[in-house]
C-alpha positions in Angstrom: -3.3 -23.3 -2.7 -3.1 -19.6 -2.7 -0.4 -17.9 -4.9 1.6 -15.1 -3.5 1.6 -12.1 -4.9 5.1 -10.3 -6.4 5.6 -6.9 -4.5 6.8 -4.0 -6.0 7.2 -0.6 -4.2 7.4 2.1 -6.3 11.1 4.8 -5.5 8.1 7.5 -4.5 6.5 5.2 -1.9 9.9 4.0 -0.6 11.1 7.9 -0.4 8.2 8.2 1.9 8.6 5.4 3.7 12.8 6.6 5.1 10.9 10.2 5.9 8.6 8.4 8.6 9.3 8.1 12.2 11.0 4.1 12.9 8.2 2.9 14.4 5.5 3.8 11.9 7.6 2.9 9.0 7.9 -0.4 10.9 4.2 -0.7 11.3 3.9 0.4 7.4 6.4 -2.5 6.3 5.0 -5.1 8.3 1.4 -3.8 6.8 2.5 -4.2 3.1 4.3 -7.4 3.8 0.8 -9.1 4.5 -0.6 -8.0 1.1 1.7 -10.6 -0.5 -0.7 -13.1 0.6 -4.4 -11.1 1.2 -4.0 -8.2 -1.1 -7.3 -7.0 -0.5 -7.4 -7.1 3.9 -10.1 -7.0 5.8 -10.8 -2.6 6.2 -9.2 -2.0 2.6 -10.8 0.1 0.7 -10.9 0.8 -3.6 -10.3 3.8 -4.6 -13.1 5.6 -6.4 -12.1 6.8 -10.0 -9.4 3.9 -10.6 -9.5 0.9 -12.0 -7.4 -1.1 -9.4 -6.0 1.1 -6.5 -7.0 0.3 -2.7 -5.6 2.0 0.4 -5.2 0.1 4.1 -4.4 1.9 6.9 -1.9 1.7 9.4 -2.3 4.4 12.6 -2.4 7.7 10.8 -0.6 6.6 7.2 -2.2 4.9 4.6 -0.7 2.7 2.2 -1.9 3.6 -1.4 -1.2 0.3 -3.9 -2.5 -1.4 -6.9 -3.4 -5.0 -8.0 -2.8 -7.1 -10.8 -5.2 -10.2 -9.9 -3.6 -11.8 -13.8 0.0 -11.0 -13.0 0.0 -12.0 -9.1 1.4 -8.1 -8.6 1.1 -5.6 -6.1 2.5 -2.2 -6.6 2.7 -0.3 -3.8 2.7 3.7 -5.5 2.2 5.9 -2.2 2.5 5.9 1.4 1.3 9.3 3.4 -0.2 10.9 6.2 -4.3 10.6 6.0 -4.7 14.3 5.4 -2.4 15.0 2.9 -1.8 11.0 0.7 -4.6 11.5 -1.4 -4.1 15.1 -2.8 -2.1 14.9 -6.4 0.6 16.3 -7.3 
């Protein structure tokens, strides 16, 4: 049996999230949904320079997230347009 993974979405990420247009926030919700139960998705990709981040896309946004493979947790930490999510702040 597969375990299910505990979301958490981090204030940041959810900040982002009520600043997108409906229907890509939609898109984005449904996308991090499905990590509960395949955190690392067919087309994710790790993050060079961390220990645990990934990213999946969804249209022009990508979803920026950590995983705890011990603790059954996925944080979700930032969700941004493709040209400007990675930059740091």
């Amino acid at each position: 049996m597969i375990s299910m993974y505990r979301l958490i979405i981090s204030r940041v990420a959810e900040k982002q999230i009520e600043t997108l247009p409906k229907q890509a926030a939609n898109a984005i919700i449904n996308k991090i949904d499905l990590l509960k139960n395949e955190p690392r998705p067919e087309g994710c990709k790790k993050l060079q320079g961390y220990e645990s981040a990934y990213r999946v896309r969804s249209g022009d946004y990508r979803i920026i997230y950590r995983v705890e493979d011990k603790k059954l947790i996925i944080e979700v930490v930032r969700i941004g347009n493709r040209k400007d999510v990675y930059k740091k702040r």
